[in-house]
BASE-517016 format. One line per field, with one value per atom (N, C-alpha, C, O): y, z negated, x; atom name. Coordinates in Angstrom, 2 decimals, decimal comma, m for minus. Atoms other than C-alpha are relative to their C-alpha. Layout:
<atoms>
py = [Y:...]
pz = [Z:...]
px = [X:...]
atomo = [CA:...]
</atoms>
This chain:
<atoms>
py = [0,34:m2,38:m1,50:m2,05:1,17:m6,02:m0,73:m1,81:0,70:m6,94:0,13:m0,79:0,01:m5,68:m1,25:m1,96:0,92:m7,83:m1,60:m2,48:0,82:m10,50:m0,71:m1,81:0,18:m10,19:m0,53:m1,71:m0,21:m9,58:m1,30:m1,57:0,90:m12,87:m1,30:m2,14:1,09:m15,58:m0,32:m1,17:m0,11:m13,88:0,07:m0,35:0,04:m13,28:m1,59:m1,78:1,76:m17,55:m0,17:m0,44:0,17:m17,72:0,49:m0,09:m0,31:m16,01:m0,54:m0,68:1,24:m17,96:m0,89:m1,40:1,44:m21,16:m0,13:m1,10:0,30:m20,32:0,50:0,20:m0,32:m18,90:m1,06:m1,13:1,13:m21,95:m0,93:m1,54:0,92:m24,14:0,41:m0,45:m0,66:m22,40:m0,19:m0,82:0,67:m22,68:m1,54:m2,04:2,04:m26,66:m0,15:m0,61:0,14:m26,37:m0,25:m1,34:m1,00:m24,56:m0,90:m1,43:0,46:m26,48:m1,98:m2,80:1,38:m30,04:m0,08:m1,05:m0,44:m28,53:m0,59:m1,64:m0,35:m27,72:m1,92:m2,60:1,42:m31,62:m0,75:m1,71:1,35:m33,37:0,49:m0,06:m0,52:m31,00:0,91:2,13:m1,14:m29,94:1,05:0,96:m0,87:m27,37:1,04:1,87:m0,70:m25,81:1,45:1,70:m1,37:m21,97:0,20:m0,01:m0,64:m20,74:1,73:2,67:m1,60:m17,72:0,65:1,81:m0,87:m16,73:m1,45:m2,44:0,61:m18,50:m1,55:m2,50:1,49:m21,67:0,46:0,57:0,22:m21,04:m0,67:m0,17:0,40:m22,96:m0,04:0,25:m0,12:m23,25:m0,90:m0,77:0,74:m26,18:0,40:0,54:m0,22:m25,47:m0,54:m0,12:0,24:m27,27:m0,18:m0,13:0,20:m27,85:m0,52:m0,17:0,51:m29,82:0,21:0,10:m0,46:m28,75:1,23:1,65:m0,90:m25,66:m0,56:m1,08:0,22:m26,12:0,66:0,21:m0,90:m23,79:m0,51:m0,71:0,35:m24,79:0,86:1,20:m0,94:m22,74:m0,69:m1,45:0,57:m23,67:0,52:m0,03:m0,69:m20,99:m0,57:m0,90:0,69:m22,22:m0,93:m0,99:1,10:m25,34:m0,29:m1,37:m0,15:m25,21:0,21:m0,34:m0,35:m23,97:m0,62:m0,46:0,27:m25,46:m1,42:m1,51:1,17:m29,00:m1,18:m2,29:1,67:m31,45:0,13:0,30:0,82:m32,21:m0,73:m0,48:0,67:m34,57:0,38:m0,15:m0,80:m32,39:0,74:1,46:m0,49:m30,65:0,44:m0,15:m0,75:m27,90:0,65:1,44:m0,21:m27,36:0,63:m0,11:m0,69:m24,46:m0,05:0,50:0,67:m25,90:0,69:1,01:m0,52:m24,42:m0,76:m0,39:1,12:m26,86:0,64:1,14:0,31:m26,48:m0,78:m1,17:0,75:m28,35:0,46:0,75:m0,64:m27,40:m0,96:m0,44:0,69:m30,27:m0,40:m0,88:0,47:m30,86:m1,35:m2,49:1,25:m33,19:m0,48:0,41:0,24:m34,86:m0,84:m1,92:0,52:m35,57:0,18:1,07:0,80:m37,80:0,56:0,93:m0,39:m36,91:m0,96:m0,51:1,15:m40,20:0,16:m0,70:m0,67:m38,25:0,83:1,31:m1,02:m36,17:m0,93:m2,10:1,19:m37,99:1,19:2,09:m0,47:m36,53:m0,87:m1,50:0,87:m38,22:0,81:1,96:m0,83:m38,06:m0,11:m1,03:m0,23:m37,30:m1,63:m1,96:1,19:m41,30:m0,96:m2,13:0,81:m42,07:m0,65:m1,30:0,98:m43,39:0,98:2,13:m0,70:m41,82:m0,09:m0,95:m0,60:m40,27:0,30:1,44:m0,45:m40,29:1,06:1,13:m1,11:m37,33:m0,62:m1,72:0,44:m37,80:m0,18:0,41:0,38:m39,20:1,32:1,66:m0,72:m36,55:m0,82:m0,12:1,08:m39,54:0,70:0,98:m0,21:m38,49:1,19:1,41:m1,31:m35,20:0,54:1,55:0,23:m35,33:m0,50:m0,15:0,31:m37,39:1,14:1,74:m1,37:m34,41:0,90:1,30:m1,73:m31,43:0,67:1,11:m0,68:m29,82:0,23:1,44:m0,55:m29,85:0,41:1,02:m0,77:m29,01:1,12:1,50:m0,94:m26,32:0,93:1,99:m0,73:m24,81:0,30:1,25:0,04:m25,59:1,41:2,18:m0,83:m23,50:1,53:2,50:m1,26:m20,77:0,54:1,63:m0,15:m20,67:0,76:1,79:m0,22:m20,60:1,62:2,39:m0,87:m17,95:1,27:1,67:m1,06:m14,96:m0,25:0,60:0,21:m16,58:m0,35:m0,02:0,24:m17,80:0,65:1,47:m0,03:m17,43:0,07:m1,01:0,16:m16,47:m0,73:m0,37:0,76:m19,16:0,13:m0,29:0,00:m18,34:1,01:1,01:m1,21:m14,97:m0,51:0,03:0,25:m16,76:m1,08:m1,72:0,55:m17,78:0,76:1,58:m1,08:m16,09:m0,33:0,67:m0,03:m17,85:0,42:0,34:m0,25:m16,75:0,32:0,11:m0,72:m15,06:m1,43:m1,61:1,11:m18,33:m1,05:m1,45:1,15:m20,92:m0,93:m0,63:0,97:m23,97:m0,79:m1,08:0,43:m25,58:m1,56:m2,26:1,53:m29,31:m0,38:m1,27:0,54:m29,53:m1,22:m1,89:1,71:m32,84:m0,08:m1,13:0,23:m31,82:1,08:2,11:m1,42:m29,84:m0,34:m1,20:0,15:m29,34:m0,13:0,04:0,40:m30,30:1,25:2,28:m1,30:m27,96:0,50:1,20:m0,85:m26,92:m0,24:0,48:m0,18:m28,02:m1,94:m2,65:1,13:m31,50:m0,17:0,69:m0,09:m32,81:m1,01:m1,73:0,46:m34,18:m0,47:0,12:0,87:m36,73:0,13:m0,46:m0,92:m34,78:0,78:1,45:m2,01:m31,66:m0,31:m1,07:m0,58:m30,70:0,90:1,96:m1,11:m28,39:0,20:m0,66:m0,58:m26,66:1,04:1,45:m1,31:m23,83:0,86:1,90:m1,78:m21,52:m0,11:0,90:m0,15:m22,53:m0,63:m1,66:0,53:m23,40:m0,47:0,23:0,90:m25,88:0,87:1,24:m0,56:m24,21:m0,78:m1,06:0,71:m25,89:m0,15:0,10:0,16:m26,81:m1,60:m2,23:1,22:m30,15:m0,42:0,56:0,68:m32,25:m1,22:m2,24:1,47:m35,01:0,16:1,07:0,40:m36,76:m1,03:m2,19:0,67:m37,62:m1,74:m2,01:1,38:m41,65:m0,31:m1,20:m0,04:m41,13:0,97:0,93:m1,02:m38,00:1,20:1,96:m1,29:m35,34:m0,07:m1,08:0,10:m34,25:0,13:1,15:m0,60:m34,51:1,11:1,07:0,05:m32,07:m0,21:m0,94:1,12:m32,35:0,83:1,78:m0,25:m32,16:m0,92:m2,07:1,21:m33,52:0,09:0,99:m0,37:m33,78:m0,05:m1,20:m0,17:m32,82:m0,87:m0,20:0,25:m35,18:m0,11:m0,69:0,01:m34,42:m0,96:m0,77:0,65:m37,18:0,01:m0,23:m0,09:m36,78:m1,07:m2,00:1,43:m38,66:m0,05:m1,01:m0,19:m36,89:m0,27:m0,33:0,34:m37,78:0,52:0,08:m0,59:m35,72:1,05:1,46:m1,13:m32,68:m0,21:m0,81:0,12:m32,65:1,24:1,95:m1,27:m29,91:m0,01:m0,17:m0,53:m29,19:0,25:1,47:m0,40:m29,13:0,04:m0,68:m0,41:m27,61:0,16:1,08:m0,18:m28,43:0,12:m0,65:m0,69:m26,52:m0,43:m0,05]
pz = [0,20:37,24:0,19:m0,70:0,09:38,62:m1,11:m1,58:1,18:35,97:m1,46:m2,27:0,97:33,27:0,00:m0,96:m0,42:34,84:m0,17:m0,75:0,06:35,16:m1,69:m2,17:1,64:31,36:m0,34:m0,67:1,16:29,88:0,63:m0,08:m0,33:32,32:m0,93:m0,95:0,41:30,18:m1,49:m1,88:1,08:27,01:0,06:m0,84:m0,44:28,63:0,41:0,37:m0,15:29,50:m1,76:m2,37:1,43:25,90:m1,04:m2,11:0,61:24,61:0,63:0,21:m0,32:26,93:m0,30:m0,58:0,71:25,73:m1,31:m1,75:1,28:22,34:m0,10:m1,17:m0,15:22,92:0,39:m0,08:m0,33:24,60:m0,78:m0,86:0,74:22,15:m1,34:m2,03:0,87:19,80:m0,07:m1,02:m0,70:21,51:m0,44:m1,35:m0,30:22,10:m2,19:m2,77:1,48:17,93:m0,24:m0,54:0,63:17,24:0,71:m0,24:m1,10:20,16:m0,87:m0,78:0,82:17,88:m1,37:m2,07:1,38:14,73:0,46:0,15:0,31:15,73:0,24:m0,65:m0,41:17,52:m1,06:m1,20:1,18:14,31:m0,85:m1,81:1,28:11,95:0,75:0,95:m1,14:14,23:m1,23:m2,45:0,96:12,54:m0,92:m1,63:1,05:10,68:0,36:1,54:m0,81:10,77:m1,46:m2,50:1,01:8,48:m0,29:0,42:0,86:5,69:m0,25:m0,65:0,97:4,64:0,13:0,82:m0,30:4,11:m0,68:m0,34:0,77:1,89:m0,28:m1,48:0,41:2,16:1,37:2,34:m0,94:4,75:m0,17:m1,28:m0,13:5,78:1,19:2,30:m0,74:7,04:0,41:m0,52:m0,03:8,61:1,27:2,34:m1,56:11,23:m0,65:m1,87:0,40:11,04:m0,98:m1,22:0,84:8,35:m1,75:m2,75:1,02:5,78:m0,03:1,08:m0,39:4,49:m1,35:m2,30:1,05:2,33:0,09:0,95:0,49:1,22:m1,11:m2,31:0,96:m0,25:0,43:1,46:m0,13:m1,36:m0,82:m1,62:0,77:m2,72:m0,22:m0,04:m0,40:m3,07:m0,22:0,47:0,98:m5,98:0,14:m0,14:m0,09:m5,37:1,63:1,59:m1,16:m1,65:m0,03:0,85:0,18:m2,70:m1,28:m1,63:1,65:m6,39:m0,05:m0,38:m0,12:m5,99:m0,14:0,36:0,21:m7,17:m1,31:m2,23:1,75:m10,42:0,53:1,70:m0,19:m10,32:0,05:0,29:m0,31:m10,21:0,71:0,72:m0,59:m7,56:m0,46:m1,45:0,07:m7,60:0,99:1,66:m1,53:m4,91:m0,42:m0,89:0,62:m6,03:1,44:2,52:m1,22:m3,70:m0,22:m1,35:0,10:m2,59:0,71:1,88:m0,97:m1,05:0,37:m0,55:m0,58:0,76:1,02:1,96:m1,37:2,87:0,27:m0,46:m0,59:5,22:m1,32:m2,26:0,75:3,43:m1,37:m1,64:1,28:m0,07:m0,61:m0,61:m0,11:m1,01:m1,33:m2,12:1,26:m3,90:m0,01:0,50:m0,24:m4,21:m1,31:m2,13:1,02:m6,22:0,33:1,42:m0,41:m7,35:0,76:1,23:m0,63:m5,78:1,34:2,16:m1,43:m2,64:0,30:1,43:0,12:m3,17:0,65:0,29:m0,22:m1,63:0,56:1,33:m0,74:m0,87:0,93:0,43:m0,66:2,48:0,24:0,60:m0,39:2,61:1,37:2,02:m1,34:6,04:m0,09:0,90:m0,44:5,63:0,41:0,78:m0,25:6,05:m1,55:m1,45:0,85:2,16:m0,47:m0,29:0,90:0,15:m1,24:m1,77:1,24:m2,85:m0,91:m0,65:0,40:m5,27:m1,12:m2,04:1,35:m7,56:m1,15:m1,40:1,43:m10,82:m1,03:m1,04:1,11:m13,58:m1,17:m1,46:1,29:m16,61:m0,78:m1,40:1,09:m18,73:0,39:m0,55:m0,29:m17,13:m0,18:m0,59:0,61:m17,23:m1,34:m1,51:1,29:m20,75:m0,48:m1,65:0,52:m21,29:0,27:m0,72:0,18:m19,92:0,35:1,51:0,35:m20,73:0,17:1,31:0,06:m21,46:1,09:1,35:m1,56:m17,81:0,70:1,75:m0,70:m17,02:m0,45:0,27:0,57:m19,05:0,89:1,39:m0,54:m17,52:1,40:1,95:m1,27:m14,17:0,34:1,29:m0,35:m14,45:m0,24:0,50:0,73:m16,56:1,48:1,98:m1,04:m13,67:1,38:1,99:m1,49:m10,65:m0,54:0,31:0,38:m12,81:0,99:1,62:m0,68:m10,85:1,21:1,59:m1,65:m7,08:0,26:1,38:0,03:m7,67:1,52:2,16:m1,13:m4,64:m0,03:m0,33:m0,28:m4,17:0,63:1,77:m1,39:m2,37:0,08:1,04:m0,37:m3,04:1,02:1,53:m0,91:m0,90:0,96:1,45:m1,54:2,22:0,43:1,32:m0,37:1,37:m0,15:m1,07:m0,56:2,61:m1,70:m2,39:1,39:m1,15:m1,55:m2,76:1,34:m3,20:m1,41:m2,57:1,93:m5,92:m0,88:m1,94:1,05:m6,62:0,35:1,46:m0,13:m7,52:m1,29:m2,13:1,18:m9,93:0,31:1,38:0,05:m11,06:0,30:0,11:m0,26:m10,19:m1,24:m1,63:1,09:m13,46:m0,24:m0,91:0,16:m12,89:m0,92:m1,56:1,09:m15,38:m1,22:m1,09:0,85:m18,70:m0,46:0,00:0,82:m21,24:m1,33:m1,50:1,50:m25,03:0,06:0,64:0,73:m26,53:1,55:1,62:m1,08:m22,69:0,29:1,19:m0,39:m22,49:0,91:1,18:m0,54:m20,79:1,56:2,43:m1,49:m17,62:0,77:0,10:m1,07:m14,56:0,81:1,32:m1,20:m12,19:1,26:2,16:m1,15:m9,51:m0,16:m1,19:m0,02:m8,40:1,54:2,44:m0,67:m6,24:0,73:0,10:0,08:m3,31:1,30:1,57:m1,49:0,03:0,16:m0,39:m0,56:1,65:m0,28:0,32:0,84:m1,18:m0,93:m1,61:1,37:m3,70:0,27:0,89:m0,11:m3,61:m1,37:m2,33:1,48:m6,28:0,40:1,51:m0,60:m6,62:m1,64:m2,69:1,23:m8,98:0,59:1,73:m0,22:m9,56:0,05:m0,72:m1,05:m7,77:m1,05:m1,53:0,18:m9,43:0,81:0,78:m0,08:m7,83:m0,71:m1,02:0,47:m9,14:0,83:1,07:m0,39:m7,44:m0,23:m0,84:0,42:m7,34:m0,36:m1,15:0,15:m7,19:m0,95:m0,93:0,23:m9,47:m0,02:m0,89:m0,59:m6,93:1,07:1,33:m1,23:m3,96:1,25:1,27:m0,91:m0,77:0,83:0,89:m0,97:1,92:1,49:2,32:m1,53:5,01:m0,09:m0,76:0,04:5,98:m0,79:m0,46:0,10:3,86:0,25:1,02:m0,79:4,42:m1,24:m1,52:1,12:1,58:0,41:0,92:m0,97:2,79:m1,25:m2,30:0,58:1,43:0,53:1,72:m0,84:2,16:m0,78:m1,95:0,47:1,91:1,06:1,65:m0,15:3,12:2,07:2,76:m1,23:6,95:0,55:1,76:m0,50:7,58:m1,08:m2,22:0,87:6,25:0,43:1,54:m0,67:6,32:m0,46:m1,52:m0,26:6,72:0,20:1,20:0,18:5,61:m0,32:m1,42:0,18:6,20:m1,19:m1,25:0,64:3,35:m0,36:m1,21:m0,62:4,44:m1,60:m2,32:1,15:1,22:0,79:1,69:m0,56:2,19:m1,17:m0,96]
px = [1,40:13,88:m0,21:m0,87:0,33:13,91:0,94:0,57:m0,31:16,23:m0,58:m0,46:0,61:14,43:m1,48:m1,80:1,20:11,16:0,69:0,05:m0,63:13,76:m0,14:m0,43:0,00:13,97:m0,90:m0,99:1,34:10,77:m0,84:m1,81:0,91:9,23:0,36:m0,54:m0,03:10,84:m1,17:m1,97:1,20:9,30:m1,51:m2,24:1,12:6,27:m0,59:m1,81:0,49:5,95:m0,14:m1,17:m0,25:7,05:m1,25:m1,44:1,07:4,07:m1,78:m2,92:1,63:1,53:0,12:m0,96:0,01:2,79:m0,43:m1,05:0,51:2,26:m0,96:m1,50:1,59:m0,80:m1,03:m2,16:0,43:m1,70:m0,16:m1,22:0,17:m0,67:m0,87:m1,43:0,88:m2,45:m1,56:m2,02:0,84:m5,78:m0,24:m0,91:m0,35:m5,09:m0,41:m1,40:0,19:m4,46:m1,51:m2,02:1,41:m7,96:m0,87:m1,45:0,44:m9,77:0,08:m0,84:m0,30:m8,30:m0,18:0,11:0,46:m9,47:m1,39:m1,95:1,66:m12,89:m0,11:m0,62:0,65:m13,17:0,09:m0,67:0,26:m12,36:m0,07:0,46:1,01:m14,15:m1,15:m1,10:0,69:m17,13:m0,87:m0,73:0,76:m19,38:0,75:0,18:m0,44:m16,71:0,63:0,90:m1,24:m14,60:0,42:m0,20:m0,57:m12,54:m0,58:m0,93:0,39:m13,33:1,04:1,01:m1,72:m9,70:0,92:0,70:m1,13:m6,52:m0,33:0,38:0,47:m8,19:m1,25:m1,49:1,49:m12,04:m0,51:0,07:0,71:m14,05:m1,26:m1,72:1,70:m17,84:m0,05:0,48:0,43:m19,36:m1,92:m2,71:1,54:m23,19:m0,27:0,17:1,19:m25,46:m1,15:m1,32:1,69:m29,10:m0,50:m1,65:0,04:m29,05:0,42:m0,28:m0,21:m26,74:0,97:1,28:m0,83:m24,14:0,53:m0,07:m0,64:m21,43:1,77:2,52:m0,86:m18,47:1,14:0,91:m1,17:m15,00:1,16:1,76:m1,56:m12,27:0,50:m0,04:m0,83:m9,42:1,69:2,78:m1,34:m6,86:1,37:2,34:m1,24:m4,72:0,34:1,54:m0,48:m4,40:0,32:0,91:m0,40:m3,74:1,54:2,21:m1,64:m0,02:0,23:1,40:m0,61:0,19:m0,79:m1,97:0,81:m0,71:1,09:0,92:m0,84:2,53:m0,43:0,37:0,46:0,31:m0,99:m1,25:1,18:m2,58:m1,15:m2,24:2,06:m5,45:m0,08:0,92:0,00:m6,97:m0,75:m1,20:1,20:m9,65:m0,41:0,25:0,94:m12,22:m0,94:m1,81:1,26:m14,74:m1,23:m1,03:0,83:m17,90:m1,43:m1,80:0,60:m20,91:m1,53:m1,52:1,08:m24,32:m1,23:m1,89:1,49:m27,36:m0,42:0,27:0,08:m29,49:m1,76:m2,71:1,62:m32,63:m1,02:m1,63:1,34:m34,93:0,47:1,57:m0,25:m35,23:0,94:0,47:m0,77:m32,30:0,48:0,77:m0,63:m31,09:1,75:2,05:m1,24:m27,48:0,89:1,14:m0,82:m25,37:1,38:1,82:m1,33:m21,77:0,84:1,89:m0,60:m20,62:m0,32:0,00:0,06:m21,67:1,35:1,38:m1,29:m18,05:1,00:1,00:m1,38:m15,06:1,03:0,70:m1,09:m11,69:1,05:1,99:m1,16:m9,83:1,13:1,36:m1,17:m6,58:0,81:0,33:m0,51:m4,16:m0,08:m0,73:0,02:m3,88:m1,28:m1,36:1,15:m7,23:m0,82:m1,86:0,64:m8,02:m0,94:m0,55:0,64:m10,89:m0,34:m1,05:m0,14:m10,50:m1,38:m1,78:0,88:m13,71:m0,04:0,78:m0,35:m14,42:0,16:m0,34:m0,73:m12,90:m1,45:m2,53:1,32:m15,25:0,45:1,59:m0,25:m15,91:0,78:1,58:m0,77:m14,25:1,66:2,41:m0,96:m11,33:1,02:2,16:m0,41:m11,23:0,02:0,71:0,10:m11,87:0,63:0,72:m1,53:m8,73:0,85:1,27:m1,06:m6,45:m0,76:m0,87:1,25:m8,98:1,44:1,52:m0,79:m5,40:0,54:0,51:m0,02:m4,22:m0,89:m0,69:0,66:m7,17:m0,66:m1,58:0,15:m7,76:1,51:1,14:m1,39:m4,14:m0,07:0,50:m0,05:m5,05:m1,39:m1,51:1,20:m8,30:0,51:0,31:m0,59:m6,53:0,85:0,58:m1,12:m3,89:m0,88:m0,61:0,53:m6,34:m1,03:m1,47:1,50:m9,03:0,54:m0,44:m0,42:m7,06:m0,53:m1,33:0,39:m7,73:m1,34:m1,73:1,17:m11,14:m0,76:m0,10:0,57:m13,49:m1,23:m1,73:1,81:m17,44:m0,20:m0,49:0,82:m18,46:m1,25:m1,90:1,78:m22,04:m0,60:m1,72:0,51:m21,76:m0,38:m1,37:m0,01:m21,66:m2,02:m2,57:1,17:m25,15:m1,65:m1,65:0,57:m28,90:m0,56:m0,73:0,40:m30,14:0,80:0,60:m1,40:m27,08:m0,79:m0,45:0,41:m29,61:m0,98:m1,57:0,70:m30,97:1,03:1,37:m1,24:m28,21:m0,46:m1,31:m0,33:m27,57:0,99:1,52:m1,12:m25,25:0,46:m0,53:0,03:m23,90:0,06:m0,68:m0,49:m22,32:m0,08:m0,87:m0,70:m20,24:0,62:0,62:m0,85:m17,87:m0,33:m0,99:0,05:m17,59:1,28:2,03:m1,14:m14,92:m1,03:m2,24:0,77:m15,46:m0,87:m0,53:1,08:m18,90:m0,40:m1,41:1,04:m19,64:m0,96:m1,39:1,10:m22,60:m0,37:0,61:0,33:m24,47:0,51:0,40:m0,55:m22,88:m1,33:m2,07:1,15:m25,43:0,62:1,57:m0,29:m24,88:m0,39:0,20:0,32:m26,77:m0,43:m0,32:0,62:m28,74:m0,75:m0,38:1,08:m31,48:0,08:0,12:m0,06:m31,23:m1,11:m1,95:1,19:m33,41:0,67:1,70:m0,29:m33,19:m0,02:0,24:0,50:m34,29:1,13:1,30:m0,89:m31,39:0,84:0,59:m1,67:m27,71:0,82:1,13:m1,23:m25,46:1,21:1,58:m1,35:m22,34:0,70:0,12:m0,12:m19,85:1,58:1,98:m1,58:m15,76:0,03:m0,69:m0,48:m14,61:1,03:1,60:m1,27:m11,97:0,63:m0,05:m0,27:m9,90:1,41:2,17:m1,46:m7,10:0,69:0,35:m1,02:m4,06:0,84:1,87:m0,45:m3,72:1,68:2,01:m1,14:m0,01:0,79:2,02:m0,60:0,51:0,32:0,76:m0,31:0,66:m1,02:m1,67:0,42:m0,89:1,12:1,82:m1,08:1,50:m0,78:m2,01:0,89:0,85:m0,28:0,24:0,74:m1,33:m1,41:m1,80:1,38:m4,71:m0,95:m1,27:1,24:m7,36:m1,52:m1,84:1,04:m10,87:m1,52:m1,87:0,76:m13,74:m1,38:m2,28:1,75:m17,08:m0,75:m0,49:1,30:m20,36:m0,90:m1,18:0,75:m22,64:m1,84:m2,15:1,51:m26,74:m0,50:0,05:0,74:m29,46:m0,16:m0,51:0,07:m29,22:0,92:0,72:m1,26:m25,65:1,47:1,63:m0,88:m22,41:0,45:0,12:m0,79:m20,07:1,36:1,57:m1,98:m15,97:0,36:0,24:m0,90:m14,21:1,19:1,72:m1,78:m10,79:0,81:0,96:m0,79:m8,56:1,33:1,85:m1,93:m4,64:0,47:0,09:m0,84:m2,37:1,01:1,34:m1,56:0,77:1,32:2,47]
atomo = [N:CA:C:O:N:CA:C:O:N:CA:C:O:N:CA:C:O:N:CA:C:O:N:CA:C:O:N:CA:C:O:N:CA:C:O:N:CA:C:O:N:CA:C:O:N:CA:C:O:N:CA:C:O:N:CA:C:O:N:CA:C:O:N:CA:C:O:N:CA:C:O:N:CA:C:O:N:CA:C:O:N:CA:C:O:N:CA:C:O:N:CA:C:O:N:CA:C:O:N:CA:C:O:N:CA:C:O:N:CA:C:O:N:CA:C:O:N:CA:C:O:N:CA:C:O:N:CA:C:O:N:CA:C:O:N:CA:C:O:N:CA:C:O:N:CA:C:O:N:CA:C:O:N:CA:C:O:N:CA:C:O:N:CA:C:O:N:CA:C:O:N:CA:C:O:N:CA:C:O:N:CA:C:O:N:CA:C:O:N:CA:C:O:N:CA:C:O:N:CA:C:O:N:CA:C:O:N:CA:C:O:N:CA:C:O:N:CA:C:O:N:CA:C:O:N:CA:C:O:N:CA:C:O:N:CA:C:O:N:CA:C:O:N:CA:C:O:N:CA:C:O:N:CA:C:O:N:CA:C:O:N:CA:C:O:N:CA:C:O:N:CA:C:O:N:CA:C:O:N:CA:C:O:N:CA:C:O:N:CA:C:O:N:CA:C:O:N:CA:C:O:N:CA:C:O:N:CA:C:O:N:CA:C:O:N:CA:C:O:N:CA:C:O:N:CA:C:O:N:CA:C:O:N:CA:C:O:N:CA:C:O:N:CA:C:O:N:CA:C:O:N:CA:C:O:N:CA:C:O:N:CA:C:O:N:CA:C:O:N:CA:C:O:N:CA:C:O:N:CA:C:O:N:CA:C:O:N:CA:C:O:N:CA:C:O:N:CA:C:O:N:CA:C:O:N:CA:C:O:N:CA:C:O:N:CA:C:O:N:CA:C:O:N:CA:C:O:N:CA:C:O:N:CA:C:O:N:CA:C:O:N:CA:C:O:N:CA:C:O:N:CA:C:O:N:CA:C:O:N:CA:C:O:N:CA:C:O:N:CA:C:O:N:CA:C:O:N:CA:C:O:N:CA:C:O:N:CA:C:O:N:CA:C:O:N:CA:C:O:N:CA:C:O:N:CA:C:O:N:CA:C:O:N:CA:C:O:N:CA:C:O:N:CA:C:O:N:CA:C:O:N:CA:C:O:N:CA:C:O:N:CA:C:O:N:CA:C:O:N:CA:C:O:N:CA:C:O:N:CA:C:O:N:CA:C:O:N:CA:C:O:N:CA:C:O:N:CA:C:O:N:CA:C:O:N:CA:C:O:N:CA:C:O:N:CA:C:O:N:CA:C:O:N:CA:C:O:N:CA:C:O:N:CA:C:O:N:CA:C:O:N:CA:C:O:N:CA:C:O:N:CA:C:O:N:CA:C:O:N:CA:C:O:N:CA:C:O:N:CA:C:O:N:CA:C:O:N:CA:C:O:N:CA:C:O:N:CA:C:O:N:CA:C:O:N:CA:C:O:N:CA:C:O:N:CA:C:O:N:CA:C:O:N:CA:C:O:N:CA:C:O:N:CA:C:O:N:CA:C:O:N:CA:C:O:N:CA:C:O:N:CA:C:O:N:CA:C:O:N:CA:C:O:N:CA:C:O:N:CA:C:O:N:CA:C:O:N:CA:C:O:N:CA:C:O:N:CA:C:O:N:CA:C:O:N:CA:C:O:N:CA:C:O:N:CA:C:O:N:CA:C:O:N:CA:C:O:N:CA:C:O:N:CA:C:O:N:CA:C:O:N:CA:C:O:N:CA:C:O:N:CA:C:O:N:CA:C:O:N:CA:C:O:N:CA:C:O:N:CA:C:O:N:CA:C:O:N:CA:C:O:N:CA:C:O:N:CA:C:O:N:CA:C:O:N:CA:C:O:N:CA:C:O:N:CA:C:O:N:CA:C:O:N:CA:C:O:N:CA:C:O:N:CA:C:O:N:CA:C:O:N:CA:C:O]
</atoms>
């Protein structure tokens, strides 16, 4: 009997340490993304008093050595706000920020990004569920593809209606390495930082 106890105490430290460090992890998450929790394995939700905002990003979370990313994003904010796409930035683990890609751009390789969308259409993500206005939405529509329709440089939202819309950035180098990067929304009350783990 005391050798079995003998045994089972090293594994037993062994599972409070990593329990511990674990903690410590989660505990160094929340401090340098406050407001945020995770939805699943690549969806997050940012919300305080001010604003809420929802990014998933299944597909590209694991499929990300090409130059385009895709961030399907979801906004609100308590007071009537108006927000510019030059409010979008992606930082990366080094600290630089990344602005959303101009339609001009995407409109040069429509064809990767036509592949990239085709690719991700299986993992796709509701981000609008996670919201109390989900039945009233619009769209950001930053980008289109040829014939889709007029693209908008911002959008309008409150507490009664939510933008929901697909994110592009492009990779200054090519690829994305990974890491943590960090999605900021910025309005006229401050911002939100959302976690985004490329594996």
């Amino acid at each position: 009997m005391d050798r079995y106890r003998a045994h089972t105490r090293p594994a037993t430290a062994l599972l409070a340490g990593a329990l511990a460090c674990l903690a410590a992890g989660g505990a160094a998450a929340q401090a340098e993304f406050p407001f945020t929790r995770g939805l699943g394995r690549a969806a997050v939700q940012y919300r305080n008093d001010d604003m809420h905002v929802v990014a998933a990003y299944y597909y590209s979370q694991q499929n990300h050595d090409s130059r385009w990313l895709l961030i399907q994003a979801a906004v609100s904010t308590t007071r009537l706000t108006t927000i510019r796409r030059d409010a979008f930035m992606l930082r990366t683990p080094a600290g630089r920020e990344i602005p959303l890609a101009s339609q001009t751009r995407v409109g040069e390789d429509v064809q990767r990004i036509r592949l990239l969308l085709q690719n991700a259409a299986t993992q796709r993500h509701n981000v609008t569920s996670y919201f109390n206005q989900r039945d009233r939405t619009t769209s950001m529509r930053f980008f289109t593809l040829p014939f889709g329709g007029v693209v908008h440089d911002e959008f309008v939202v409150d507490s009664h209606q939510v933008a929901v819309g697909d994110l592009f950035f492009e990779a200054p180098t090519g690829r994305w390495e990974d890491g943590t990067y960090a999605l900021v929304v910025r309005h006229e009350d401050g911002q939100a930082e959302v976690p985004i783990e490329l594996e």
